[in-house]
C-alpha positions in Angstrom: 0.0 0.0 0.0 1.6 3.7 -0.6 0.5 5.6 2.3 2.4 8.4 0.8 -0.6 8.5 -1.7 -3.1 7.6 1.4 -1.8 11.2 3.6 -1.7 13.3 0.6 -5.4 12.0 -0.2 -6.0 13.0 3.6 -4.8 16.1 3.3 -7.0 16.8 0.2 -10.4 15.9 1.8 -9.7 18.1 4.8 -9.1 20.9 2.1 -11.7 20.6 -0.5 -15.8 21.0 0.5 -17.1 17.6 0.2 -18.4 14.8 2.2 -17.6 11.3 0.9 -20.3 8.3 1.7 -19.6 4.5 1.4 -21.5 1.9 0.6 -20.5 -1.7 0.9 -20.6 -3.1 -2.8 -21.2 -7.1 -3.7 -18.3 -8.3 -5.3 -17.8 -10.2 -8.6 -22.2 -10.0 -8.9 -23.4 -12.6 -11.2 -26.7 -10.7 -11.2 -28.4 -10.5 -14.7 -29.6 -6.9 -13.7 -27.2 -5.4 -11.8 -27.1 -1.9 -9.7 -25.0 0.8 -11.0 -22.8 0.5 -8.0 -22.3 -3.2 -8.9 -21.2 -2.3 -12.7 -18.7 0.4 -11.7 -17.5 -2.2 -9.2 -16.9 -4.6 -11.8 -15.4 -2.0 -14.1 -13.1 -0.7 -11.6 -12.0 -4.2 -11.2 -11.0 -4.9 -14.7 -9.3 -1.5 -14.6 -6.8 -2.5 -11.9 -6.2 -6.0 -13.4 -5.1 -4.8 -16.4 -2.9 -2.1 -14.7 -1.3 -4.9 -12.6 -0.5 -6.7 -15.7 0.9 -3.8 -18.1 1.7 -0.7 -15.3 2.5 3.1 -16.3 6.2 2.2 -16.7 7.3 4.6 -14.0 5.6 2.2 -11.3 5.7 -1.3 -10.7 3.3 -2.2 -8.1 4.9 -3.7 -5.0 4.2 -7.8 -4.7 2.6 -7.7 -1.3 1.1 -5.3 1.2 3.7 -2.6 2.6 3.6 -1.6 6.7 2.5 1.5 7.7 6.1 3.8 8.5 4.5 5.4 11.4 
């Protein structure tokens, strides 16, 4: 995880005027009508497999999960 990216997303939602809600999200649905939360779940899914397979050339995604430096 790059928490450098994480604190400088911090610092951006303390600076900017909005208010961000979650929603937990069914994975993977196999739904034949799906909710528009599901599609942009499954669409941001195939987004980061294909990064992980052919990255922006300037970074290579680390193989496992990083601890926090603090």
């Amino acid at each position: 995880m790059d928490f450098g990216l994480i604190k400088a997303a911090q610092k951006l939602l303390k600076e900017i005027p909005i208010t961000i809600e979650t929603s937990w999200v069914k994975g993977h649905s196999t739904a034949k009508l799906k909710t528009i939360q599901e599609e942009l779940n499954i669409l941001a899914d195939q987004i980061a497999g294909k990064y992980a397979t052919n990255p922006h050339p300037s970074h290579e995604p680390r193989p496992m999960h990083m601890t926090d430096p603090n």
